[in-house]
VEXDREN-2710 file (C-alpha; in Angstrom, 1 decimal):
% VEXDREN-2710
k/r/px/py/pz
1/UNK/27.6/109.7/45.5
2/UNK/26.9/113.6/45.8
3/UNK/23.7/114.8/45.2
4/UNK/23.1/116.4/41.9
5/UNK/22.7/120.1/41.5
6/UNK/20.3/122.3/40.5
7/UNK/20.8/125.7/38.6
8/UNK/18.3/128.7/40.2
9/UNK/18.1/131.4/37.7
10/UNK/17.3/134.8/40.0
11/UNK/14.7/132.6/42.1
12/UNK/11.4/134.4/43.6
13/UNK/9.3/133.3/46.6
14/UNK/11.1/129.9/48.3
15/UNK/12.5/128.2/45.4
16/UNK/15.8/127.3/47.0
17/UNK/14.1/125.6/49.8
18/UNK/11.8/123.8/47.4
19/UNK/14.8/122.7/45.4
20/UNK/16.8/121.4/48.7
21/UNK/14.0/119.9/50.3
22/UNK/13.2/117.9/47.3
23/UNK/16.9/116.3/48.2
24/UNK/19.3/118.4/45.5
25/UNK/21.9/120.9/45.9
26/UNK/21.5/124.5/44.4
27/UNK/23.2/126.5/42.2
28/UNK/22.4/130.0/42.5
29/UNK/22.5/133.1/39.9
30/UNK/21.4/136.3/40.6
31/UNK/22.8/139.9/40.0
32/UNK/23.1/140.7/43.6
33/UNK/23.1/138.0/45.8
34/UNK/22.1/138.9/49.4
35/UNK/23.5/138.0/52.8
36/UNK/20.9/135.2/53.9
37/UNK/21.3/133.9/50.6
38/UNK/24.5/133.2/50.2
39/UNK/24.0/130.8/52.9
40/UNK/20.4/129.3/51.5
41/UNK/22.7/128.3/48.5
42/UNK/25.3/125.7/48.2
43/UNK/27.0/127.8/45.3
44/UNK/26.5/131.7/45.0
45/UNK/27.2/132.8/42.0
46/UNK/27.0/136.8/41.6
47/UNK/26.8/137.5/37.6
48/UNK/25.0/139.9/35.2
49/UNK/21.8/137.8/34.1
50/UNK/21.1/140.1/30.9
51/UNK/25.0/138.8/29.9
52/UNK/23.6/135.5/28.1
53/UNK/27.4/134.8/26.6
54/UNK/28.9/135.2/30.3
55/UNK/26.3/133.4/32.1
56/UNK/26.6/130.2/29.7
57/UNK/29.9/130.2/29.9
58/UNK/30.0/130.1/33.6
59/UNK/27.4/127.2/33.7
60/UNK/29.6/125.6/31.3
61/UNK/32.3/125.9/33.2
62/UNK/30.1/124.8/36.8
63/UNK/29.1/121.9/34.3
64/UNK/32.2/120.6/34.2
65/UNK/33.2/119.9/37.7
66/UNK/29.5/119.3/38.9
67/UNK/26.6/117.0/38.0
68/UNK/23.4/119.6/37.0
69/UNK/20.3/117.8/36.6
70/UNK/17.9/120.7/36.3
71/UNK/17.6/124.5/35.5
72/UNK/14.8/126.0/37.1
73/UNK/12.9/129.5/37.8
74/UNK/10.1/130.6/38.0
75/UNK/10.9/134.6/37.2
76/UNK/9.3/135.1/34.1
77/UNK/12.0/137.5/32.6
78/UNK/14.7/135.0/33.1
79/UNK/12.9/131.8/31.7
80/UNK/14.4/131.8/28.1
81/UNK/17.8/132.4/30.0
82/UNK/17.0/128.8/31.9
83/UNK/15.7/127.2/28.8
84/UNK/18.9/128.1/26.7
85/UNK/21.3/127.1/29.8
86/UNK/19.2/123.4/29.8
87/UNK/19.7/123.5/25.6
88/UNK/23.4/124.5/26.2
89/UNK/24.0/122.0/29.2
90/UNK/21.8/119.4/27.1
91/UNK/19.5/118.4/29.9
92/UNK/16.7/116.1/29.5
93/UNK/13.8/117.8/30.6
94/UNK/13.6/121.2/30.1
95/UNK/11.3/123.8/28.2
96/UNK/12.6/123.9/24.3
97/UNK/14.1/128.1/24.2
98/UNK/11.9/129.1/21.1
99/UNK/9.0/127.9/23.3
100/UNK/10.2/130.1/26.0
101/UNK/10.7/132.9/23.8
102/UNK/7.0/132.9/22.4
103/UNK/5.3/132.8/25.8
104/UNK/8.0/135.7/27.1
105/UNK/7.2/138.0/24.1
106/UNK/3.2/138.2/23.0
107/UNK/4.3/139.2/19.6
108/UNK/5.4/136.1/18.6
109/UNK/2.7/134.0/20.4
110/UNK/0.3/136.5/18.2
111/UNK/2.1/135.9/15.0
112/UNK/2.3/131.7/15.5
113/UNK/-1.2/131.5/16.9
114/UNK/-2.8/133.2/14.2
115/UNK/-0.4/131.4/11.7
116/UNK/-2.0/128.2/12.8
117/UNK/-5.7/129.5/13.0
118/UNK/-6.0/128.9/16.6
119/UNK/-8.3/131.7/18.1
120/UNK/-7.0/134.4/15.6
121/UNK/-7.1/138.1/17.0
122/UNK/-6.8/140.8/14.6
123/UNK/-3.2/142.7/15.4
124/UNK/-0.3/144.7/13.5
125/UNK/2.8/145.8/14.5
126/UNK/4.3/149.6/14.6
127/UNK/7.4/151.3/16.0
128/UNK/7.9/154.7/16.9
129/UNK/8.6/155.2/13.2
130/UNK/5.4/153.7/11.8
131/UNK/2.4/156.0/9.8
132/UNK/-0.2/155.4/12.1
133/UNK/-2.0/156.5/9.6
134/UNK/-1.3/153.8/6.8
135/UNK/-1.4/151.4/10.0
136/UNK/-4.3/151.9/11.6
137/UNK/-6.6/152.7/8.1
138/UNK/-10.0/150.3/8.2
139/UNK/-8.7/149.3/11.4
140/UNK/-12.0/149.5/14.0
141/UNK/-11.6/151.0/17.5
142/UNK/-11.6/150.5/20.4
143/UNK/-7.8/148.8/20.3
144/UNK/-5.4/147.4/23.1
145/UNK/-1.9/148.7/22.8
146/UNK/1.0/147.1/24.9
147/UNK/4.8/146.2/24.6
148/UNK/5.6/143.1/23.4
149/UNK/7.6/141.7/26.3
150/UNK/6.7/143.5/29.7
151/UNK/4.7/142.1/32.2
152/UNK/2.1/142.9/35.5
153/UNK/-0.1/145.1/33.1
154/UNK/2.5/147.6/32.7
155/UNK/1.8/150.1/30.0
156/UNK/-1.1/148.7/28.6
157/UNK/-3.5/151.3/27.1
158/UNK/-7.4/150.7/25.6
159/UNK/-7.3/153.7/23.1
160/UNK/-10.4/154.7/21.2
161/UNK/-8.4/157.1/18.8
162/UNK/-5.4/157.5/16.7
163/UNK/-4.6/160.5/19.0
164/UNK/-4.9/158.0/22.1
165/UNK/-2.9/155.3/20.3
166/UNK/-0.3/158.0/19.3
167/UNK/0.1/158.9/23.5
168/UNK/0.3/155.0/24.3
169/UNK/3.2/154.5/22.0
170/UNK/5.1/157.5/22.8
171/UNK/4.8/156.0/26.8
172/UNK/5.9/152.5/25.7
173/UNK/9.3/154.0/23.2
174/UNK/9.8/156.2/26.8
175/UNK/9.7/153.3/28.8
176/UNK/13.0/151.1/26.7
177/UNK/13.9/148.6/29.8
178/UNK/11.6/146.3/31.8
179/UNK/12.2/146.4/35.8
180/UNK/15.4/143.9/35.1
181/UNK/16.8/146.2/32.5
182/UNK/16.1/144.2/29.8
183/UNK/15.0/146.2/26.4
184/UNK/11.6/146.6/25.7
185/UNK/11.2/144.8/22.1
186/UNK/11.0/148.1/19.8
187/UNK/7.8/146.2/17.8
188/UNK/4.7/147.2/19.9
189/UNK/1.5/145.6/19.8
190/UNK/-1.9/147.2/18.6
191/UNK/-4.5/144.4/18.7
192/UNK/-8.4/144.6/18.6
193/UNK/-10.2/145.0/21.6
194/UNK/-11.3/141.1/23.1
195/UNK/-14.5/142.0/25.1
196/UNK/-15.7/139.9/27.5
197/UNK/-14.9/138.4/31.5
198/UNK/-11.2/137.1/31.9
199/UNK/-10.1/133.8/33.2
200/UNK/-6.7/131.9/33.4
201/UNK/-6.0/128.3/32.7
202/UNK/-3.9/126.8/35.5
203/UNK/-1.8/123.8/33.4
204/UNK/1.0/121.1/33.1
205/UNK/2.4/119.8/30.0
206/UNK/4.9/116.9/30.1
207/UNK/5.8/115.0/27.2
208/UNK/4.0/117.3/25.0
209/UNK/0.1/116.3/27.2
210/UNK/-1.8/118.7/28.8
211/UNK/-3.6/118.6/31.6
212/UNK/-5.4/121.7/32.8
213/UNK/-5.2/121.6/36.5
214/UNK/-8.5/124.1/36.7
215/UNK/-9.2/127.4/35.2
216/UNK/-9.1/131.2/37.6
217/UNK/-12.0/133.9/37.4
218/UNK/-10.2/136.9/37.3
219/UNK/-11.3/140.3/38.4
220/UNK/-10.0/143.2/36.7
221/UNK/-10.3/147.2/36.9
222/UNK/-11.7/148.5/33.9
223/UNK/-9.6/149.9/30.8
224/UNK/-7.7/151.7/30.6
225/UNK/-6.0/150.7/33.8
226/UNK/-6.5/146.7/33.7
227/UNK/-5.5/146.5/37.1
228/UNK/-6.2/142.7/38.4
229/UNK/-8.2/143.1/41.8
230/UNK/-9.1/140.0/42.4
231/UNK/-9.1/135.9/42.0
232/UNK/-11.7/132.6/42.2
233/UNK/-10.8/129.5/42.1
234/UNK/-12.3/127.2/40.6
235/UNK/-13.8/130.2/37.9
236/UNK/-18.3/129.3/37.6
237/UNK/-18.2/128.2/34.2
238/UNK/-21.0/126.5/32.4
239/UNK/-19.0/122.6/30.7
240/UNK/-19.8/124.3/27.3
241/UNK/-17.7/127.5/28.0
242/UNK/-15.0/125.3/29.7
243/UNK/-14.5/123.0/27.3
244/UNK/-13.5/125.9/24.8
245/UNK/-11.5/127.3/27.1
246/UNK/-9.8/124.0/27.9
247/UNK/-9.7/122.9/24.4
248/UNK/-8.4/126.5/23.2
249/UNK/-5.8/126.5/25.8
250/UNK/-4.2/123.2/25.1
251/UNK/-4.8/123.4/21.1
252/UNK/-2.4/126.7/21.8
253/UNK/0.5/125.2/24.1
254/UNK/0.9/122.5/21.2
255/UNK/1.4/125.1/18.8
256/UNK/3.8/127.5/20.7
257/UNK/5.8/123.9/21.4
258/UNK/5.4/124.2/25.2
259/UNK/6.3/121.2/26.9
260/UNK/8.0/120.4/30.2
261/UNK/6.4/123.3/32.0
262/UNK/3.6/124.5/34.4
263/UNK/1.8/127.4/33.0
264/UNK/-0.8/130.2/33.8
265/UNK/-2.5/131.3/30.1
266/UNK/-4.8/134.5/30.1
267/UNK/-7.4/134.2/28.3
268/UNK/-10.8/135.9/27.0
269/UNK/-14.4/134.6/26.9
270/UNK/-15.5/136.8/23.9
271/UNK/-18.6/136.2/21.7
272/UNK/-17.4/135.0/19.1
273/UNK/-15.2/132.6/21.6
274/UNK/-12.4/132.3/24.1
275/UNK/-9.2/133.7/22.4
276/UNK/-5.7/134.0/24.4
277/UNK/-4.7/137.0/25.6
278/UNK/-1.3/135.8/26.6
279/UNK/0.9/132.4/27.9
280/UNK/3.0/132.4/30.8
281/UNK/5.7/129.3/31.2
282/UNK/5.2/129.9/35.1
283/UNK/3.3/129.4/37.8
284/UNK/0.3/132.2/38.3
285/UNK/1.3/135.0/40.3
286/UNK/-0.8/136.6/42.8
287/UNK/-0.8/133.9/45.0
288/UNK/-3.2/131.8/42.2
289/UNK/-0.6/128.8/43.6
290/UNK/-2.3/129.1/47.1
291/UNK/-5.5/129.6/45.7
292/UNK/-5.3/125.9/43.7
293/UNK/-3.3/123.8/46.0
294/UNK/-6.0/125.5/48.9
295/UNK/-8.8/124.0/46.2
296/UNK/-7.4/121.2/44.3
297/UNK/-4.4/120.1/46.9
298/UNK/-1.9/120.5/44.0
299/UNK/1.1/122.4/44.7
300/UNK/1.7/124.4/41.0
301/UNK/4.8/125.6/42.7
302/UNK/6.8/122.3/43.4
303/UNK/5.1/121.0/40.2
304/UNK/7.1/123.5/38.3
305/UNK/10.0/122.2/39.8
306/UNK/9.4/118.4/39.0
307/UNK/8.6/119.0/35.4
308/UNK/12.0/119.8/35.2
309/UNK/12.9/116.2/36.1
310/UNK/10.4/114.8/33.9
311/UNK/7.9/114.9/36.3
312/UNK/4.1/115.4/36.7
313/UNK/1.1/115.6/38.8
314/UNK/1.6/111.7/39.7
315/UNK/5.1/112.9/41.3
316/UNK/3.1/115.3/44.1
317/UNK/2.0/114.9/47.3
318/UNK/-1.2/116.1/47.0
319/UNK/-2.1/118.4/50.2
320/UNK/-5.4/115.9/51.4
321/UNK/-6.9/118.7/53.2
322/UNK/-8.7/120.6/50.4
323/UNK/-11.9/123.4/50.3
324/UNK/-14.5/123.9/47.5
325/UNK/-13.4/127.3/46.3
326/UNK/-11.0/130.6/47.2
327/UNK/-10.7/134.1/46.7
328/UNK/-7.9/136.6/46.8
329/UNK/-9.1/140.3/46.7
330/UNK/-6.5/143.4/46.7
331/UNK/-6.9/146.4/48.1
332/UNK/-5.9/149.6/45.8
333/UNK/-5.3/153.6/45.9
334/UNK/-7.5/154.8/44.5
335/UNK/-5.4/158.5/44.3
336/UNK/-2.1/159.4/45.8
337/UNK/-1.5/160.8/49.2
338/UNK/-1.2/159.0/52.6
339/UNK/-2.9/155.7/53.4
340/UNK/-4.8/154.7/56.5
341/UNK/-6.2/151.6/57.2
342/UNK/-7.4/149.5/60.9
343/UNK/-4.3/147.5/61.3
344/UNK/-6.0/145.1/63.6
345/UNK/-9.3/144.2/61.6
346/UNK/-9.7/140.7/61.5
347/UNK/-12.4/138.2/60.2
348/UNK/-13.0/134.6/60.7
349/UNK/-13.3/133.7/57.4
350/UNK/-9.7/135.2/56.1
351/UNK/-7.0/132.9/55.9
352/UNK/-3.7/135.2/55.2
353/UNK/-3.9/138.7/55.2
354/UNK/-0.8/141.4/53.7
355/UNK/0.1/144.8/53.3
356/UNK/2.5/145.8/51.3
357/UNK/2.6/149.4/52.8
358/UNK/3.0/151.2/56.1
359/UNK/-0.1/152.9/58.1
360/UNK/0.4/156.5/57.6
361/UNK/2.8/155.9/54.5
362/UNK/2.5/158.3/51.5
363/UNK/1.4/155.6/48.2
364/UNK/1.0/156.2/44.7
365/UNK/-2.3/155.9/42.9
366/UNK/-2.4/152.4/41.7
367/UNK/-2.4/152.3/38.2
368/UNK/-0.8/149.0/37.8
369/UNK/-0.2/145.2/39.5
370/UNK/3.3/146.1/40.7
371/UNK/2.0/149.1/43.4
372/UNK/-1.3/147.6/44.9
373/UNK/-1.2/148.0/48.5
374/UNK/-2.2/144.7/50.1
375/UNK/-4.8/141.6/49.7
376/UNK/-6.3/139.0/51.9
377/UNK/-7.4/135.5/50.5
378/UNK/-10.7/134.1/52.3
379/UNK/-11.9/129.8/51.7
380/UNK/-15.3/129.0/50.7
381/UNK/-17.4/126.2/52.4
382/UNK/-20.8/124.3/50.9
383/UNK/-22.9/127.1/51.9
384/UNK/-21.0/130.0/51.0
385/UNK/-18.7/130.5/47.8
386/UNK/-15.3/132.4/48.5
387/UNK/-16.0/135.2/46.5
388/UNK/-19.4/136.2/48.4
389/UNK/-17.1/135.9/51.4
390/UNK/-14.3/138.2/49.9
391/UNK/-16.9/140.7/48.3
392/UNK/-18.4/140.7/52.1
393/UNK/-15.2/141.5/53.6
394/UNK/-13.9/144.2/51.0
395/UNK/-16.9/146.5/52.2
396/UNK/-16.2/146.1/55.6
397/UNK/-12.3/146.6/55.8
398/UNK/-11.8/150.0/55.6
399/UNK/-8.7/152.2/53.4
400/UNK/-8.7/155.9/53.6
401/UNK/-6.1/158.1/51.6
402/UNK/-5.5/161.7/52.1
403/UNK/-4.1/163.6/49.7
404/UNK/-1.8/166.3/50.9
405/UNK/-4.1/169.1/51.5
406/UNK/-6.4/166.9/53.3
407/UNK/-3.8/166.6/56.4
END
């Protein structure tokens, strides 16, 4: 009998490789399908992703002549796409689509988190209509305003006045389409200000249990950038903090109905508590997934791949060779002009090193995760934690950027 298939929703990273090497053939959807992979795939399939009616129907239609076991991706923007193609194909195992539709847009994980009284955060909602004035009355400052469903930091603003939050909207309204040309969701988020370090919860649930797979430090710019900088793994916790966190985290998954998924929840460790900045029904970006499998020997990646199946951590073949801790670190711009940097500075301790730009090219001052212009990701040992090792490195590697009247 011929192998089942498996439906690839705009895959990132090596996902059709994970997919065939697990032994199942591959579907593949993507706007614009490139050379190399339309031979990666065993079916190409070129269609508009942000056409829900056309892409159901042509799974519908693939459905028919082919056995589909799975839907999987692990690109954020199209995971309520998969989960409504698993509802429509009536798969097993699959993330349930109002699930994926509350960890995709933050508004409604606000509104059915706080319905429930799980780590309530004060919020409202406005548009580019609202009276900020009637809105914001008793409301105490300093505030976080976003969009409800973009991603990577993008437009996120700490305002400390109505003036400030009246410049942050009119940026979000300007914005109207995320990078894959979806619509920005015209209800913007204003919530109050969570103070305190940031972590994220690494995490599986199957069959409606959790299990939090360990729990990232994360290093961030300050506001009003919130540009993440950094990662360790496993985050220094005291077992009193981690507990909330753990207990917050998996309290919150059961309410938004998560199940059958990996996922990577931001969180806040505030003083009057942990509360959830947002949940993500993926992986961890920024190489978190190297960070964890380096520590833990569990591959979050492949995981998010078996859950579909019905799968868990029991499923894995856990990597044996494992490390106490790691670090990521990125390097920024700190201003725009032409970057310069020693191509061949190397260190013992780092264990993958990238640059996302040229030596010489002209960059952008970062002012979000989406233009940073490199990292390196180091391994502690017993003696010497990862980020001691990573903080050690970032002072010696050296980034100089010229603006233009500087060359």
């Amino acid at each position: 009998m011929e192998n089942p298939y498996v439906i690839l929703v705009s895959p990132r990273d090596n996902e059709v490789q994970l997919v065939k090497e697990k032994g199942y053939k591959t579907i593949l959807l993507r706007k614009e399908i490139s050379f190399d992979e339309i031979f990666d795939a065993d079916i190409p399939v070129e269609i508009d992703l942000n056409d829900e009616e056309t892409v159901l129907e042509k799974c519908l239609q693939l459905a028919d002549q082919l056995e589909i076991i799975s839907v999987f991706t692990m690109n954020e923007y199209r995971i309520p796409l998969a989960s409504k193609i698993s509802e429509v194909l009536q798969l097993k195992h699959y993330l349930p689509y109002e699930a994926s539709l509350r960890c995709r847009n933050k508004k409604m994980a606000r509104q059915k988190l706080n319905e429930a009284g799980v780590g309530e955060v004060q919020y409202c909602l406005v548009n580019s209509q609202s009276d900020l004035e009637a809105e914001l009355k008793g409301v105490d400052f300093p505030l976080i305003v976003k969009p409800s469903n973009d991603s990577g930091s993008k437009n996120v603003y700490l305002c400390k006045d109505k003036a400030e939050v009246s410049t942050a909207l009119h940026n979000i309204v300007q914005s109207k389409n995320n990078i894959v040309g979806q619509s920005i969701d015209t209800d913007i988020l204003i919530e109050e200000f969570l103070d305190g370090p940031e972590f994220s919860v690494e995490s599986v649930t199957v069959n409606a249990q959790t299990t939090v797979i360990g729990i990232t430090k994360k290093l961030v710019t300050p506001y009003p950038l919130s540009i993440e900088v950094g990662h360790d793994f496993p985050a220094n916790l005291n077992a009193d903090e981690e507990n909330e966190i753990r207990s917050l985290v998996e309290q919150s998954l059961s309410v938004l109905g998560v199940d059958f998924a990996v996922t990577h929840t931001e969180v806040k460790l505030t003083e009057k508590g942990p509360r959830i900045v947002e949940v993500n029904a993926r992986p961890g970006g920024d190489e978190i997934p190297h960070l964890v499998k380096a520590v833990t020997g569990v591959d979050l990646k492949a995981l998010a791949f078996l859950v579909t199946l019905g799968k868990g951590i029991a499923s894995l073949d856990l990597s044996s060779s494992t490390v106490p801790s790691a670090s990521i670190r990125f390097l920024l711009a700190n201003q725009e002009g032409k970057v310069y940097f020693d191509e061949q500075f190397q260190s013992a301790s780092i264990k993958e090193q990238k640059w996302y730009v040229n030596n010489g090219e002209s960059v952008q001052r970062t002012e979000s995760n989406f233009n940073r212009l490199g990292y390196f990701i180091v391994y502690g040992d017993e003696q010497n934690p990862s980020c001691s090792k990573a903080d050690s490195i970032e002072k010696e590697l050296s980034i100089t950027i010229k603006n233009p009247l500087e060359i």
